[in-house]
PDB file of the backbone (N, CA, C, O) and the ligand in Angstrom, with CONECT records:
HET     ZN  A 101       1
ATOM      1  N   UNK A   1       0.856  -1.198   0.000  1.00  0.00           N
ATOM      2  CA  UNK A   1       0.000   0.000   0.000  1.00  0.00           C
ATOM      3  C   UNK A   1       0.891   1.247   0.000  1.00  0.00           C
ATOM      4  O   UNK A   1       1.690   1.563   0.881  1.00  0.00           O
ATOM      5  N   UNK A   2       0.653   1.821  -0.993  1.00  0.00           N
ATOM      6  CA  UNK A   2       1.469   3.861  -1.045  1.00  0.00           C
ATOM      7  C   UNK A   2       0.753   4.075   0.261  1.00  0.00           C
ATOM      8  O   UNK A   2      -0.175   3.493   0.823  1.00  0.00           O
ATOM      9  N   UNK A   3       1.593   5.227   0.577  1.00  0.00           N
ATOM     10  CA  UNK A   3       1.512   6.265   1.650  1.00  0.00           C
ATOM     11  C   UNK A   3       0.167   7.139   1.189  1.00  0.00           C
ATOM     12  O   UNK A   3      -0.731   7.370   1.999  1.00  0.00           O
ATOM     13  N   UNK A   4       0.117   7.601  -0.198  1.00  0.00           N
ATOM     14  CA  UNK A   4      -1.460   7.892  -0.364  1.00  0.00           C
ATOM     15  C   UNK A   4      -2.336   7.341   0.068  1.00  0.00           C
ATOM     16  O   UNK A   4      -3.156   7.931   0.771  1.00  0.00           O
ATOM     17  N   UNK A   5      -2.451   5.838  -0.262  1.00  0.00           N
ATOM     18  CA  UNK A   5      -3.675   5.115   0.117  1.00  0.00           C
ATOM     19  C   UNK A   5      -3.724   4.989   1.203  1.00  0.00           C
ATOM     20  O   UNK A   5      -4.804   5.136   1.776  1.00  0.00           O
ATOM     21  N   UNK A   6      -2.386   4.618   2.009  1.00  0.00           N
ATOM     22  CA  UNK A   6      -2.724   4.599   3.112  1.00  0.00           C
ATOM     23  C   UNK A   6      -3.508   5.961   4.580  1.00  0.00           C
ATOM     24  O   UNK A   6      -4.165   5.906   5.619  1.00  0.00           O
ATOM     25  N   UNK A   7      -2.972   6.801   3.859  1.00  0.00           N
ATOM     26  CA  UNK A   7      -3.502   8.122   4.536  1.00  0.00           C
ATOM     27  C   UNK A   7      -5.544   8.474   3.860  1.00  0.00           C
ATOM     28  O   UNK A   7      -6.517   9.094   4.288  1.00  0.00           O
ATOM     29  N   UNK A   8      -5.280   7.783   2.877  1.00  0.00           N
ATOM     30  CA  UNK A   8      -6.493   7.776   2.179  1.00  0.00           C
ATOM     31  C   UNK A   8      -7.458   7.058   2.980  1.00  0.00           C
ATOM     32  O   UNK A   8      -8.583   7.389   2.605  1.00  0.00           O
ATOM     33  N   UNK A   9      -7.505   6.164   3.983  1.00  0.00           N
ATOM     34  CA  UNK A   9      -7.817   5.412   4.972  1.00  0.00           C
ATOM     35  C   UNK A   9      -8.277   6.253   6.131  1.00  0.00           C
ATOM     36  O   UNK A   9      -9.264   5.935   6.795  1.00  0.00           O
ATOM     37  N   UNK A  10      -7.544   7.347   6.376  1.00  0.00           N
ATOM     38  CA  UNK A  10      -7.892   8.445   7.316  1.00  0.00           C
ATOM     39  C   UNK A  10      -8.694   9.107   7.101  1.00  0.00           C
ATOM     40  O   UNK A  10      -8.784   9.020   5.877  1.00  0.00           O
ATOM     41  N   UNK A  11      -9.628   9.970   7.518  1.00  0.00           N
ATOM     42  CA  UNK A  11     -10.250  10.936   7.470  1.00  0.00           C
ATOM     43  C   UNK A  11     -10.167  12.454   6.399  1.00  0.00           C
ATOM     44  O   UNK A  11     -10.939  12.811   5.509  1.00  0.00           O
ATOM     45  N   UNK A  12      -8.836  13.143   6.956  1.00  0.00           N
ATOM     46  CA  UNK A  12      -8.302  13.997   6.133  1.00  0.00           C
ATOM     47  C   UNK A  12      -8.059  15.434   7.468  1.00  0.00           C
ATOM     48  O   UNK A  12      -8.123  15.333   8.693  1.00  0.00           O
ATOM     49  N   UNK A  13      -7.909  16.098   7.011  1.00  0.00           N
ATOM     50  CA  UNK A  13      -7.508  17.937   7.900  1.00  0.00           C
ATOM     51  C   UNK A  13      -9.026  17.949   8.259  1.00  0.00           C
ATOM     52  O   UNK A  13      -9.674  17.703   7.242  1.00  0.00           O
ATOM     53  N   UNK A  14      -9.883  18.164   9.435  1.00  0.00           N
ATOM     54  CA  UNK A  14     -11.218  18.778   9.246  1.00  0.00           C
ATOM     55  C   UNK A  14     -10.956  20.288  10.425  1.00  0.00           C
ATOM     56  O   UNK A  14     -10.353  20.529  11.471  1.00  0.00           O
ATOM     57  N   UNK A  15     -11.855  21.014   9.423  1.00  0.00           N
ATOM     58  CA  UNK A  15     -11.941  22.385  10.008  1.00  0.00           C
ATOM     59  C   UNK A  15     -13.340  22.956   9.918  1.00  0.00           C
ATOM     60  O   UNK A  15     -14.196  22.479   9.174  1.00  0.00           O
ATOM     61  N   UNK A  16     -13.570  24.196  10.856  1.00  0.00           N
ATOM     62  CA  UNK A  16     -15.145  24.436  10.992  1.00  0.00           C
ATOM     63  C   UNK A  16     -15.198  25.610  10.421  1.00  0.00           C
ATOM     64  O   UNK A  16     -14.638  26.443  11.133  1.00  0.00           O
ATOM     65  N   UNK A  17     -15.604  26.033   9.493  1.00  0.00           N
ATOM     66  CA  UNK A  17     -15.450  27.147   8.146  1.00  0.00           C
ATOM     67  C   UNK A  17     -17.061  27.813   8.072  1.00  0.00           C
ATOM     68  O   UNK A  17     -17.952  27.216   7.467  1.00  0.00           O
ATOM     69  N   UNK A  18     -17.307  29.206   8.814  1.00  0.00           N
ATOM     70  CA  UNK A  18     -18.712  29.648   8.311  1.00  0.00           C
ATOM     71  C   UNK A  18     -19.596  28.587   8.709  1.00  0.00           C
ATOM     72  O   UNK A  18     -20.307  28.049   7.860  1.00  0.00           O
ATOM     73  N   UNK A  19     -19.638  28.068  10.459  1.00  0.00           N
ATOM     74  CA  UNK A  19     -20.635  27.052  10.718  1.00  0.00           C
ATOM     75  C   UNK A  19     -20.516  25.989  10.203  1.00  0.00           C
ATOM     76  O   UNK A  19     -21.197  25.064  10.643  1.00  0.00           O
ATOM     77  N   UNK A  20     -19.754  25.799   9.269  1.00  0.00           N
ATOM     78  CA  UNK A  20     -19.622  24.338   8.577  1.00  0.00           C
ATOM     79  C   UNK A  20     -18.878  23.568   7.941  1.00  0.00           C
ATOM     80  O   UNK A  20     -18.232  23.936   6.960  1.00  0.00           O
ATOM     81  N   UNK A  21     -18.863  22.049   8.547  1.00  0.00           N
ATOM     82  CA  UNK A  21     -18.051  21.032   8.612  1.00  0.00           C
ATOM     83  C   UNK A  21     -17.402  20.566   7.678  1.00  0.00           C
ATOM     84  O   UNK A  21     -17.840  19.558   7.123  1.00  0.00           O
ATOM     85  N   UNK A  22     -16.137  21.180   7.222  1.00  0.00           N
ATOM     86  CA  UNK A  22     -15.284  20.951   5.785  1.00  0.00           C
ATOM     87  C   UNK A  22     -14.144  20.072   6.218  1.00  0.00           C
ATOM     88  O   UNK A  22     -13.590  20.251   7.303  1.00  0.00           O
ATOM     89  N   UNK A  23     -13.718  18.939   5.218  1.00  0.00           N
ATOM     90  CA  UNK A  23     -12.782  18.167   5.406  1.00  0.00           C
ATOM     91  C   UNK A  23     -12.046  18.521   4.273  1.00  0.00           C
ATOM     92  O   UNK A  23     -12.788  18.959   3.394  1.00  0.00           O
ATOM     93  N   UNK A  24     -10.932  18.497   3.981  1.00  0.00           N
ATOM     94  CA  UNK A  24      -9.779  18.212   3.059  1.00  0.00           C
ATOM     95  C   UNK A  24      -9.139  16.987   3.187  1.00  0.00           C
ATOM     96  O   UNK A  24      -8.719  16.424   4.197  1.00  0.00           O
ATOM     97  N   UNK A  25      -9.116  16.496   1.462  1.00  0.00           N
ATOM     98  CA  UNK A  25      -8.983  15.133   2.075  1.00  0.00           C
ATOM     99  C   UNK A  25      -7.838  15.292   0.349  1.00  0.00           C
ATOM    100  O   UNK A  25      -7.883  16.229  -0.449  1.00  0.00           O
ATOM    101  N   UNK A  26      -6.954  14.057   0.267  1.00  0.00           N
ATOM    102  CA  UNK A  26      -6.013  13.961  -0.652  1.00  0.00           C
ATOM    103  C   UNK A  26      -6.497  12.482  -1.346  1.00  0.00           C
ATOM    104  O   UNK A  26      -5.671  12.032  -2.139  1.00  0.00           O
ATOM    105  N   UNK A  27      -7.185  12.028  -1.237  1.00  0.00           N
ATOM    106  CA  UNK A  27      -8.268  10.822  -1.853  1.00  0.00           C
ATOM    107  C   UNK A  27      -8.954  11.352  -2.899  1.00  0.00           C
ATOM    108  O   UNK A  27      -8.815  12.561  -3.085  1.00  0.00           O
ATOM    109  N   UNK A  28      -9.843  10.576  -3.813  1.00  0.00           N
ATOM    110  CA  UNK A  28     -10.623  10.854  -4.703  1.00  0.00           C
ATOM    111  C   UNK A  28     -11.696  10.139  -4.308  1.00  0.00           C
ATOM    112  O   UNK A  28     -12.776  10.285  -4.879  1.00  0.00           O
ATOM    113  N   UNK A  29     -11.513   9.175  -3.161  1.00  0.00           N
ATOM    114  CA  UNK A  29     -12.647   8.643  -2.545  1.00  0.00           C
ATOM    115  C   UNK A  29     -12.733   8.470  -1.220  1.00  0.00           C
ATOM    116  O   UNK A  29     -11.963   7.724  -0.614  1.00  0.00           O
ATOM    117  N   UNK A  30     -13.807   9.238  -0.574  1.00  0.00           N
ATOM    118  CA  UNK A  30     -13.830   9.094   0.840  1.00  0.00           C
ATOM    119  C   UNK A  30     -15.048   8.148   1.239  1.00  0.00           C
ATOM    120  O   UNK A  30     -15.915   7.544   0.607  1.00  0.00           O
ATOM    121  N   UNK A  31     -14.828   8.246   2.116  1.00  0.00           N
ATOM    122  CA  UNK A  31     -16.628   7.536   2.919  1.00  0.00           C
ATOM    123  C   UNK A  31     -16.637   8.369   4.126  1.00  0.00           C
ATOM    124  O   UNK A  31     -15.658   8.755   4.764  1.00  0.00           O
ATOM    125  N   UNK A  32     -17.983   8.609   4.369  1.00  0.00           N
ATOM    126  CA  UNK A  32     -18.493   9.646   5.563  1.00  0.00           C
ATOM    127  C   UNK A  32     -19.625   8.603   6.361  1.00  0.00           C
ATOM    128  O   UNK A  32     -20.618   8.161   5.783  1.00  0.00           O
ATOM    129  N   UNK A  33     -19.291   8.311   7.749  1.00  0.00           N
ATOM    130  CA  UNK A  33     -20.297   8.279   8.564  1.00  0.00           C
ATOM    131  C   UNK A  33     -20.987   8.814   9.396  1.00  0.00           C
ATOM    132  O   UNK A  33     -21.875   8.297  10.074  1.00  0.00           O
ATOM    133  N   UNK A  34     -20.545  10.107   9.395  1.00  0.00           N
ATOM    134  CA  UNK A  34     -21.113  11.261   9.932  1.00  0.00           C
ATOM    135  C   UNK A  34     -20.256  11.399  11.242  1.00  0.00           C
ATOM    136  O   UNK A  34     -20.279  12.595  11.532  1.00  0.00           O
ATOM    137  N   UNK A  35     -19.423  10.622  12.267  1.00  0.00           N
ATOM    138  CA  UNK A  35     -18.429  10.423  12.580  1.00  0.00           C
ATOM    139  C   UNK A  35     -19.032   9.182  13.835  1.00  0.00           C
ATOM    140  O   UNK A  35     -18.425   8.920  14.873  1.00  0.00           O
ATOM    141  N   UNK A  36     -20.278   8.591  13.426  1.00  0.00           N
ATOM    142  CA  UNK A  36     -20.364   7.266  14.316  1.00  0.00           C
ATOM    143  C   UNK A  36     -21.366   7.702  15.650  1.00  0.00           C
ATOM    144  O   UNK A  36     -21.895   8.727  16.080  1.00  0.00           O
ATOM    145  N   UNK A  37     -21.297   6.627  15.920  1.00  0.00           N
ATOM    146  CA  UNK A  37     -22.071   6.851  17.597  1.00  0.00           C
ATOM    147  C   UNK A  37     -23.516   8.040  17.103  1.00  0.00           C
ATOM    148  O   UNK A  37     -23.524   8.644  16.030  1.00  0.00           O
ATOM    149  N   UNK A  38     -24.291   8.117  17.843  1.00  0.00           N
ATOM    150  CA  UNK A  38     -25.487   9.410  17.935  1.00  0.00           C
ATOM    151  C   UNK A  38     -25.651  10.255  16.741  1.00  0.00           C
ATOM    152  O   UNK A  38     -26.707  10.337  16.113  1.00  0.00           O
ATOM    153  N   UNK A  39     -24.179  11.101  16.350  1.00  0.00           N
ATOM    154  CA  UNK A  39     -24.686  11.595  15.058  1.00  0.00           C
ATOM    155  C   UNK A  39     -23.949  11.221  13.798  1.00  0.00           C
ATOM    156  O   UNK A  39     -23.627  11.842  12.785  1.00  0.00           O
ATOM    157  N   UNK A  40     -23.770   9.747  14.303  1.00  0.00           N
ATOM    158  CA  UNK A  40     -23.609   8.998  12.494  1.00  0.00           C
ATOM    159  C   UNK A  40     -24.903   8.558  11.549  1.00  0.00           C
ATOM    160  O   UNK A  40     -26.105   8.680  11.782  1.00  0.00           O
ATOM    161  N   UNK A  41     -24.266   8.042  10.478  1.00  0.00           N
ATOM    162  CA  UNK A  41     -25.595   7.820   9.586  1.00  0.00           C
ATOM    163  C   UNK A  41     -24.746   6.674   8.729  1.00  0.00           C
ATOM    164  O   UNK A  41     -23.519   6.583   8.695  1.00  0.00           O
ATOM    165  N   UNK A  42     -25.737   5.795   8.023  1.00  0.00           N
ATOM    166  CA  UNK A  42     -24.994   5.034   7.040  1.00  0.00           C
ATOM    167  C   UNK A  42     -24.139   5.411   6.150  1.00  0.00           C
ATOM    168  O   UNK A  42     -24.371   6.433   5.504  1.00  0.00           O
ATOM    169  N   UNK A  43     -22.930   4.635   5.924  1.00  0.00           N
ATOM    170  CA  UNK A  43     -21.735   5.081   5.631  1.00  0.00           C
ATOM    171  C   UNK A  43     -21.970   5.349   4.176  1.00  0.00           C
ATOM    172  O   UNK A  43     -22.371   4.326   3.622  1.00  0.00           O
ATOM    173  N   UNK A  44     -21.842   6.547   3.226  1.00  0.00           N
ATOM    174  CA  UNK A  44     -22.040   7.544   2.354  1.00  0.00           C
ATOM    175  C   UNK A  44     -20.255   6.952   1.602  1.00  0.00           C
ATOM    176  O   UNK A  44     -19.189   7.092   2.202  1.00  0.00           O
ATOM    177  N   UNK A  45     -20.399   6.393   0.378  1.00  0.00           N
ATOM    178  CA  UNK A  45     -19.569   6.844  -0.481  1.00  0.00           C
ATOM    179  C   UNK A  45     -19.303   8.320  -1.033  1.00  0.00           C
ATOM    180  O   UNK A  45     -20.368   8.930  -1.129  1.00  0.00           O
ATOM    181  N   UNK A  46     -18.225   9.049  -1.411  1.00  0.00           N
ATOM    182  CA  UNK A  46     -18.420   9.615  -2.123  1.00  0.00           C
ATOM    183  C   UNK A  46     -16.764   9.757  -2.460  1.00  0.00           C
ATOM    184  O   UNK A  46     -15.688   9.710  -1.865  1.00  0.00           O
ATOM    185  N   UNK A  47     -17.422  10.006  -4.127  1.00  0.00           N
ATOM    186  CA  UNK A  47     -16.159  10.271  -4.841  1.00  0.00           C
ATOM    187  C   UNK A  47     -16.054  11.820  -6.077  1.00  0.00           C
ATOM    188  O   UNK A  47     -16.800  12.296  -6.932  1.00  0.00           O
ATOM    189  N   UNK A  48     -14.595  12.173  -5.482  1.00  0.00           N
ATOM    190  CA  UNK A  48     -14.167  13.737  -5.510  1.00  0.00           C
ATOM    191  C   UNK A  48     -13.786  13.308  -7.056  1.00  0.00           C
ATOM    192  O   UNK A  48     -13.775  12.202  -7.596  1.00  0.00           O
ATOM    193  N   UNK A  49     -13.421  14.862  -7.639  1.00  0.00           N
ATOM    194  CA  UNK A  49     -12.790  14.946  -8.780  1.00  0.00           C
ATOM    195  C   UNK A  49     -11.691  15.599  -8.647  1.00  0.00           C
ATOM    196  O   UNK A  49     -11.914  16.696  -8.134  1.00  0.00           O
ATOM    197  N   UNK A  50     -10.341  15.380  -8.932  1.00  0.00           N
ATOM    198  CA  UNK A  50      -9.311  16.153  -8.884  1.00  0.00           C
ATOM    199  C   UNK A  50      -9.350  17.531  -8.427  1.00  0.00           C
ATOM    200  O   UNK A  50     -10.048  18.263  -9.129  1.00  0.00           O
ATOM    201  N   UNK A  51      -8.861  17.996  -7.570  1.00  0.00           N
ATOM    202  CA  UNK A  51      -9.787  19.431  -7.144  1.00  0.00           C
ATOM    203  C   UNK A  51     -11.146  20.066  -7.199  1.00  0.00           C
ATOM    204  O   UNK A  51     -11.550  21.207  -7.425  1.00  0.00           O
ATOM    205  N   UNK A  52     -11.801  18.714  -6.863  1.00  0.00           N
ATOM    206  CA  UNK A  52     -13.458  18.963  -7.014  1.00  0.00           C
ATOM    207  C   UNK A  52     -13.719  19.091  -5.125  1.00  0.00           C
ATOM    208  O   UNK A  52     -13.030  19.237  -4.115  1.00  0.00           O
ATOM    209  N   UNK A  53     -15.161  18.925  -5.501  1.00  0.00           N
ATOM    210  CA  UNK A  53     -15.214  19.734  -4.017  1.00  0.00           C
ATOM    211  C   UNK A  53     -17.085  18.300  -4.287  1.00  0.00           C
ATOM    212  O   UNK A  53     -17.763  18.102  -5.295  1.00  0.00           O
ATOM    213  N   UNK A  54     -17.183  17.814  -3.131  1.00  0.00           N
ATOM    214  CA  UNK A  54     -18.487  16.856  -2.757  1.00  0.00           C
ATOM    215  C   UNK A  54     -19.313  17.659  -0.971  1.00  0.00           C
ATOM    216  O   UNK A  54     -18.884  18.325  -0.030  1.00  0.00           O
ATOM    217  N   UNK A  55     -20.039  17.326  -1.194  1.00  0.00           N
ATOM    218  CA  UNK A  55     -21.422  17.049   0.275  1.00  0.00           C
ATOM    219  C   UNK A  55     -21.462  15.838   0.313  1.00  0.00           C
ATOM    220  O   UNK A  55     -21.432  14.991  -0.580  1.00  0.00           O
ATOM    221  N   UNK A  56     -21.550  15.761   1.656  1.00  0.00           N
ATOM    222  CA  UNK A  56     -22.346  14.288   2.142  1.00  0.00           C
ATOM    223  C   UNK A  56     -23.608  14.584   2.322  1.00  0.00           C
ATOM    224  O   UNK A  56     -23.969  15.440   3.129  1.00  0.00           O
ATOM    225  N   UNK A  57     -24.582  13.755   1.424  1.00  0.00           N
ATOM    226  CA  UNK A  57     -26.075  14.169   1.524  1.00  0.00           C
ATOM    227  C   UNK A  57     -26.627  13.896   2.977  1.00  0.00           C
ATOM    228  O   UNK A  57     -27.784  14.262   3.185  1.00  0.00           O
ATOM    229  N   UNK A  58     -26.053  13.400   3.826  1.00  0.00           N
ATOM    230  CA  UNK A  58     -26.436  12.699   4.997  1.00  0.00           C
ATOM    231  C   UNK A  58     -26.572  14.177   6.340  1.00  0.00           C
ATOM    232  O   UNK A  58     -27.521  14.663   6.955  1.00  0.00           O
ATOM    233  N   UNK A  59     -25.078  14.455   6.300  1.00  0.00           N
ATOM    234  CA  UNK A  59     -24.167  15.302   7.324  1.00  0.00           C
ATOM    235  C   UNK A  59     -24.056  17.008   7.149  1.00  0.00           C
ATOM    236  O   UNK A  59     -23.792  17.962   7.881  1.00  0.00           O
ATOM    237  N   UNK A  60     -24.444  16.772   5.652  1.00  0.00           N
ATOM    238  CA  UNK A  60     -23.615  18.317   4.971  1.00  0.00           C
ATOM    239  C   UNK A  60     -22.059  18.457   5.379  1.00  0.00           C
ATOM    240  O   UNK A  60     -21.587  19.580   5.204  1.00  0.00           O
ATOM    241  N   UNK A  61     -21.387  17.684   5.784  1.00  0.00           N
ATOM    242  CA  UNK A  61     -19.876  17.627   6.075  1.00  0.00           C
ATOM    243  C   UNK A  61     -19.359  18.009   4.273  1.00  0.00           C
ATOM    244  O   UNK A  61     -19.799  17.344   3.335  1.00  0.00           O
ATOM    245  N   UNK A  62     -18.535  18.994   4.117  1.00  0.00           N
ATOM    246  CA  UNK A  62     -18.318  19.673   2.802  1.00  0.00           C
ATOM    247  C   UNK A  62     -16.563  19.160   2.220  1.00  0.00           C
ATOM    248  O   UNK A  62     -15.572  19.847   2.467  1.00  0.00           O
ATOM    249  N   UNK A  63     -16.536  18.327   1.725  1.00  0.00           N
ATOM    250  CA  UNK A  63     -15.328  17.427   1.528  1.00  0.00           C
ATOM    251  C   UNK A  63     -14.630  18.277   0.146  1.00  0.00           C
ATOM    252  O   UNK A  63     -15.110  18.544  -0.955  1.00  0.00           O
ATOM    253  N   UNK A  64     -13.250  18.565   0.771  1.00  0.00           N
ATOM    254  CA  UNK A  64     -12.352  19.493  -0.608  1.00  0.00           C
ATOM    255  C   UNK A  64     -11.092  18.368  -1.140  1.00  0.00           C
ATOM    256  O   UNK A  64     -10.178  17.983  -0.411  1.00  0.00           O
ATOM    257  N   UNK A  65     -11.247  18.059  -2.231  1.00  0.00           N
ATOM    258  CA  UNK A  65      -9.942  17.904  -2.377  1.00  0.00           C
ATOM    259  C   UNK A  65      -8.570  18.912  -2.599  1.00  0.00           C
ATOM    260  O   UNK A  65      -8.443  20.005  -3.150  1.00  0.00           O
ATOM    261  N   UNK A  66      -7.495  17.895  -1.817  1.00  0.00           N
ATOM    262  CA  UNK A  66      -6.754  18.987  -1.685  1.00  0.00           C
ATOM    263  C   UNK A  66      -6.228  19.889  -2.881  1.00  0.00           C
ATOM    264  O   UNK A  66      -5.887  21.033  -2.581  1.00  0.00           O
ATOM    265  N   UNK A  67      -6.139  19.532  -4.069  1.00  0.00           N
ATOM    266  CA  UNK A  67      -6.131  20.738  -5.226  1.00  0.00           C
ATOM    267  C   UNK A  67      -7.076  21.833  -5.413  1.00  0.00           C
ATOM    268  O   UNK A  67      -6.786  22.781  -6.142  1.00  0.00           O
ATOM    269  N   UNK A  68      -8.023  21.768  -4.889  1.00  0.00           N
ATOM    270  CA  UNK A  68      -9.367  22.763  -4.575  1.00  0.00           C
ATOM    271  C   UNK A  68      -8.578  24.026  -4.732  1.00  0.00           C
ATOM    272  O   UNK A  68      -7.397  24.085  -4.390  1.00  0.00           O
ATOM    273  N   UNK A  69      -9.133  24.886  -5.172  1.00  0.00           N
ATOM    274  CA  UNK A  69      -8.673  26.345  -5.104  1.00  0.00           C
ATOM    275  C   UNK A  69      -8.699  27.326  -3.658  1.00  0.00           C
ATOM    276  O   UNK A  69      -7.918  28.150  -3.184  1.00  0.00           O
ATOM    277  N   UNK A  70     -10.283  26.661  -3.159  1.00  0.00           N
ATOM    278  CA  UNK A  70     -10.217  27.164  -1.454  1.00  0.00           C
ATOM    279  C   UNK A  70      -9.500  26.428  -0.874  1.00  0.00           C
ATOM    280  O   UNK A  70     -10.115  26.439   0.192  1.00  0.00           O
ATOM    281  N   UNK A  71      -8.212  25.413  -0.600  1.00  0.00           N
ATOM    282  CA  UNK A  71      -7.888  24.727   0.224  1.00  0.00           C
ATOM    283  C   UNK A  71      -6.933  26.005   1.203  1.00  0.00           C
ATOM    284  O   UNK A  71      -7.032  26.067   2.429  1.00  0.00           O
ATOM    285  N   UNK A  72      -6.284  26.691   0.605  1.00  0.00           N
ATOM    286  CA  UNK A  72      -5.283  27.317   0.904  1.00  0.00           C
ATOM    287  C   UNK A  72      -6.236  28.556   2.237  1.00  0.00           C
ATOM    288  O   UNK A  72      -5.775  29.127   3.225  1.00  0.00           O
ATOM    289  N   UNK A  73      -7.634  28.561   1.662  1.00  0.00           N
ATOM    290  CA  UNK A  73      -8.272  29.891   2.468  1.00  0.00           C
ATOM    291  C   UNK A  73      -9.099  29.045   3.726  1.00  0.00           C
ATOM    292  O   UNK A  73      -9.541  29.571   4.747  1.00  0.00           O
ATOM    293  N   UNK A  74      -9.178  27.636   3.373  1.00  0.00           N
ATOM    294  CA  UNK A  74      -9.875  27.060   4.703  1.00  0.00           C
ATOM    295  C   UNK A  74      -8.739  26.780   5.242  1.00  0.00           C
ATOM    296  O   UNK A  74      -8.808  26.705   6.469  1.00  0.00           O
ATOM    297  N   UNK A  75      -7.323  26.523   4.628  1.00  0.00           N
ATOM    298  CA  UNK A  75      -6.460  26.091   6.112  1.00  0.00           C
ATOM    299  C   UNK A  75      -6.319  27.424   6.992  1.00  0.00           C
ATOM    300  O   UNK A  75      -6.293  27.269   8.213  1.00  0.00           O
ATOM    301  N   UNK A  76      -6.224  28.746   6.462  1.00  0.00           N
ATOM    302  CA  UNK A  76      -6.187  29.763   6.754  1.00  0.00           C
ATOM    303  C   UNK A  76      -7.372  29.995   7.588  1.00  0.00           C
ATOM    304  O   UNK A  76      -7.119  29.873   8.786  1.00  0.00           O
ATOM    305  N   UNK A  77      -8.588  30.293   7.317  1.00  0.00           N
ATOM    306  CA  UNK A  77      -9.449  30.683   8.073  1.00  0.00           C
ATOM    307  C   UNK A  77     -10.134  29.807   8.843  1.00  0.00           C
ATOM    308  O   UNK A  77     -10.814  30.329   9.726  1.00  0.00           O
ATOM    309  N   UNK A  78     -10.156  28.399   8.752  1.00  0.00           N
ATOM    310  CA  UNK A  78     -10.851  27.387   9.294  1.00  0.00           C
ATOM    311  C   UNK A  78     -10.306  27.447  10.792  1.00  0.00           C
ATOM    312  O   UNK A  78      -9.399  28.176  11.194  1.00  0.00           O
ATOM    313  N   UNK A  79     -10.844  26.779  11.331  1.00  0.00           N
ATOM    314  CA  UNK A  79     -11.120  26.273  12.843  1.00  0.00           C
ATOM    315  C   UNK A  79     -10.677  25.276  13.243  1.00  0.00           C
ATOM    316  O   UNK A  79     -11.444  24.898  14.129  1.00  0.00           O
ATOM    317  N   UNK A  80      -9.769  24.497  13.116  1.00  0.00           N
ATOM    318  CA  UNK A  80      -9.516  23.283  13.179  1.00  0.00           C
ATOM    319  C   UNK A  80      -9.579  22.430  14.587  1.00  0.00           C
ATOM    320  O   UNK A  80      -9.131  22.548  15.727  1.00  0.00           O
ATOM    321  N   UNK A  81     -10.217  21.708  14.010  1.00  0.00           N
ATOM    322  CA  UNK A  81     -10.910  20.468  14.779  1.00  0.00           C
ATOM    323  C   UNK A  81     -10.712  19.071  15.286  1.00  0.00           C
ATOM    324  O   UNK A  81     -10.053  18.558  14.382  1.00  0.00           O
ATOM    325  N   UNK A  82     -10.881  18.244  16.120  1.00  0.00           N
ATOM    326  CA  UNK A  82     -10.833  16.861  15.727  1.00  0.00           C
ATOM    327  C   UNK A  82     -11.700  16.252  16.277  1.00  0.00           C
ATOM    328  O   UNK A  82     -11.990  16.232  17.474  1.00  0.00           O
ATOM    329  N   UNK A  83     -12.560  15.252  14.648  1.00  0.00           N
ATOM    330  CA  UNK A  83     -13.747  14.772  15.263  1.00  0.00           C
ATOM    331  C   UNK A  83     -13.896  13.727  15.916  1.00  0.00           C
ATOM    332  O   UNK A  83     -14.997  13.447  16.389  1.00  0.00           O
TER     333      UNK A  83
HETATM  334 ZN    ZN A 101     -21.757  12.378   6.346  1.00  0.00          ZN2+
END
């Protein structure tokens, strides 16, 4: 397993941006369970596009990949978190 995939396994950076729950992630495919326990939900594929940007229809958790053009202004202004 690369060091991509394997970090691809993780979660990603999450930060709290304007009330809301943005991850940066270096995957093209994540899965979201909303983070388990009380306010999880069934586990949500979703898959990014090279600096595309996804929702989890479940969570609204707002998933960037890291080529995103905002990545640079949520590490900056975000809130950082750990869920
Ligand atoms: Zn979710």
């Amino acid at each position: 397993m690369s060091v991509a995939e394997a970090r691809s396994k993780g979660i990603g950076e999450h930060y709290i941006l304007g009330g809301e729950e943005v991850v940066i992630v270096d995957s093209l495919h994540v899965s979201c369970d909303g983070g388990g326990g009380v306010l999880g939900h069934p586990v949500e594929y979703i898959t990014l596009e090279k600096g595309g940007e996804a929702v989890c229809k479940y969570c609204d958790r707002h998933f960037y990949h890291v080529d995103h053009p905002r990545v640079p202004e949520i590490r900056r202004k975000g809130e950082p978190f750990q869920p």
